[in-house]
DRENTOR-9034 format. One record per residue (C-alpha): residue number from 1; residue in three letters; x, y, z negated. Coordinates in pm, whole numbers, plus 50000, padded with zeros to 5 digits. Each point is the difference from the previous one (the first is absolute). Layout:
[rec NUM "ala" [X Y Z]]
...
//
This chain:
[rec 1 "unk" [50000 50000 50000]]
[rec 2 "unk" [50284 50200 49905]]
[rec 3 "unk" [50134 49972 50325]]
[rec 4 "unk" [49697 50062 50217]]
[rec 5 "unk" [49948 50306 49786]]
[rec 6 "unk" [50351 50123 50067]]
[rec 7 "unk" [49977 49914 50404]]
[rec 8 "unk" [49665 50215 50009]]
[rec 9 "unk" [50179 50288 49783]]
[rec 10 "unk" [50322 49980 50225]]
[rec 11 "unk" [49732 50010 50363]]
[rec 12 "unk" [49844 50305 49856]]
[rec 13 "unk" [50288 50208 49913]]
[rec 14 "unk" [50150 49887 50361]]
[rec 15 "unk" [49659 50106 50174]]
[rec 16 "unk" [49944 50328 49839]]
[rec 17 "unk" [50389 50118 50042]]
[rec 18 "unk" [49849 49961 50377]]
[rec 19 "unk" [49746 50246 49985]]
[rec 20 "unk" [50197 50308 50046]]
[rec 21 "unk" [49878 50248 50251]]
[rec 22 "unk" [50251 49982 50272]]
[rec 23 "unk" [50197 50299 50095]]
[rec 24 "unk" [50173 50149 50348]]
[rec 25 "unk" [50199 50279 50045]]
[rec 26 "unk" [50066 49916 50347]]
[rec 27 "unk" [49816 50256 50231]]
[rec 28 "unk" [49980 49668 50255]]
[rec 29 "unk" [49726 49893 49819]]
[rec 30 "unk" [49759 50286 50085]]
[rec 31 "unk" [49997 49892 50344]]
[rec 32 "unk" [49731 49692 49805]]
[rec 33 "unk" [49765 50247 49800]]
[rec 34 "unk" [49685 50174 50108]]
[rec 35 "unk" [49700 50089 49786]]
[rec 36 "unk" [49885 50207 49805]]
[rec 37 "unk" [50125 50183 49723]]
[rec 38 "unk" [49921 50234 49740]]
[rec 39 "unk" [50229 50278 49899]]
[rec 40 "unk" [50103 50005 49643]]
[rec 41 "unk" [50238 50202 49975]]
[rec 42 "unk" [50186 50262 50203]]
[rec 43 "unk" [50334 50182 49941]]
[rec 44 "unk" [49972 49880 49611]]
[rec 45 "unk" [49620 50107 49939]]
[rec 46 "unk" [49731 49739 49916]]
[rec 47 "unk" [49714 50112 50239]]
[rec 48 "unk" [49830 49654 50030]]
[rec 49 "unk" [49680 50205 49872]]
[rec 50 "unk" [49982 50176 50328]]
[rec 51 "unk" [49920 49682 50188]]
[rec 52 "unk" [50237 50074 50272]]
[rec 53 "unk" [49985 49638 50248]]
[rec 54 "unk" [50318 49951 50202]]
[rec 55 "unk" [49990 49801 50293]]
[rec 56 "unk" [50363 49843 50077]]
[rec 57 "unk" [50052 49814 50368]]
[rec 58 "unk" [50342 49780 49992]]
[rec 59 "unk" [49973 49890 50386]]
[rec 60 "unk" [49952 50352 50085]]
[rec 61 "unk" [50229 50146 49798]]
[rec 62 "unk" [49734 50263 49854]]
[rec 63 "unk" [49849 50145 49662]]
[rec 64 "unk" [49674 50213 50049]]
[rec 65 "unk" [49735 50101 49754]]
[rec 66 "unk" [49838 50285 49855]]
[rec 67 "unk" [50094 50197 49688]]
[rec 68 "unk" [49754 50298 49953]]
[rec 69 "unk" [49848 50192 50305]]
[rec 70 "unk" [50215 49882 50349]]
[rec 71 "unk" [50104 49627 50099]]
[rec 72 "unk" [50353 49929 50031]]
[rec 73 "unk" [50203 49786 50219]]
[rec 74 "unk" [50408 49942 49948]]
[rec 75 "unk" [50151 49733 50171]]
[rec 76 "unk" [50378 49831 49892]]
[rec 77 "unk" [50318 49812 50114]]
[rec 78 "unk" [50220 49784 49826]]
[rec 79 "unk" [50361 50057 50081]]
[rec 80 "unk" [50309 49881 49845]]
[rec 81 "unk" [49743 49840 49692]]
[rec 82 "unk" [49867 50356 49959]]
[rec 83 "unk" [49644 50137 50060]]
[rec 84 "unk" [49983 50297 50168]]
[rec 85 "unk" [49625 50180 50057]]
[rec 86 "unk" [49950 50260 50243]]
[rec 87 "unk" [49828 50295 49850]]
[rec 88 "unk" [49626 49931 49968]]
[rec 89 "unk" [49755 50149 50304]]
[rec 90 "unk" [49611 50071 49881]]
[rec 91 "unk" [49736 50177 50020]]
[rec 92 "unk" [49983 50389 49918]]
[rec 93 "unk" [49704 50137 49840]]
[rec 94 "unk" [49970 50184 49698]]
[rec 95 "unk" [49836 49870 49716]]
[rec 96 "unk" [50050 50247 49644]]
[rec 97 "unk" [50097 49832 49776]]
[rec 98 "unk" [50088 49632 50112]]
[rec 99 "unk" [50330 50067 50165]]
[rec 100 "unk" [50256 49982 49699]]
[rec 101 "unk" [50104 49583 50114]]
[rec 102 "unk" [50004 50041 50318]]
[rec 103 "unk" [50241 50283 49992]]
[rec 104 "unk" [50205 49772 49746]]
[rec 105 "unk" [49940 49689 50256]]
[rec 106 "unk" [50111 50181 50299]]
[rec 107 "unk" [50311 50101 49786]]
[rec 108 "unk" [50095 49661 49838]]
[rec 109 "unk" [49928 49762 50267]]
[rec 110 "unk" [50340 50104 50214]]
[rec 111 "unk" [50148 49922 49705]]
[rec 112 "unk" [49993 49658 49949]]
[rec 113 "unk" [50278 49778 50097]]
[rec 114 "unk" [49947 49690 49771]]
[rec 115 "unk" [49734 49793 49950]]
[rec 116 "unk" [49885 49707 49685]]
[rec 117 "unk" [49727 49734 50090]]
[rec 118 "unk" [49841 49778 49786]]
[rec 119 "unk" [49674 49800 50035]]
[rec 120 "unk" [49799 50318 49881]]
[rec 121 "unk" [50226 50318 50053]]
[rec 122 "unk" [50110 50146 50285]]
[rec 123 "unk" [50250 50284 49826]]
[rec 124 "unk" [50197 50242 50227]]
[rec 125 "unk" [50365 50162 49868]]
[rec 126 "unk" [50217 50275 50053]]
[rec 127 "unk" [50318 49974 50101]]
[rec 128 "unk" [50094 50011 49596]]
[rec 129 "unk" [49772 49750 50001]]
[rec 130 "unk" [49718 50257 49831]]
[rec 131 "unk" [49630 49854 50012]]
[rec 132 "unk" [49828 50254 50272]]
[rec 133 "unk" [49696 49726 50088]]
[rec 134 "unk" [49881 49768 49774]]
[rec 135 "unk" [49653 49802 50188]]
[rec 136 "unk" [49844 49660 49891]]
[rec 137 "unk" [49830 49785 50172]]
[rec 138 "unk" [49622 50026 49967]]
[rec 139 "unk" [49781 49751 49967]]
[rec 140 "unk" [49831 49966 50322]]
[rec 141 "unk" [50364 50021 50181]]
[rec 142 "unk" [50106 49643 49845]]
//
């Protein structure tokens, strides 16, 4: 009994060691993600109550969305294992008072240079490595 009671204990510790939420760095491995994604955070503030939705396109090499008033489009290249986006094109209209991300968006998304995946998080760095995009998955993107 002893035994069969250490076997089980020795399985479980082995098979929840293997539940760790697997982690790139390697902008490669954007080329496999599309979906959609909502914003969390952007250039270190938590604005996931603003319900911003991200849509991210690996094959096409593209991140558009909508963060306020105008819809955004910024498209990317990986060269030399470093993400480079072009500066984001959108729409122009005025709307007071719900232009303070995308002002913030348009600034921090030539910026990034890094990337970190993991099953849920799709987080875009700096060049100092500096979180400028953090989006998760949602729910309906899975």
């Amino acid at each position: 009994m002893k035994k069969i009671l250490f076997i089980f204990s020795a399985f479980l510790m082995i098979s929840c060691g293997n539940s760790e939420e697997k982690i790139s760095e390697d902008p490669a491995d954007l080329n496999s993600l599309s979906g959609d994604y909502n914003l969390v955070e952007m250039d270190g503030e938590d604005i996931s109550a603003e319900g911003f939705i991200l849509n991210f396109n690996g094959t096409e090499k593209r991140l558009s969305g909508k963060t306020g008033c105008n819809n955004f489009v910024a498209t990317y290249k990986i060269q030399d294992s470093i993400v480079k986006f072009n500066p984001p094109l959108g729409t122009k209209m005025y709307c007071e008072g719900q232009m303070e991300y995308e002002e913030i968006m348009n600034e921090v998304i030539p910026e990034i240079r890094n990337v970190r995946i993991s099953d849920k998080d799709l987080i875009f760095l700096s060049k100092e490595n500096q979180e400028l995009l953090n989006l998760q998955k949602t729910e309906d993107s899975e």
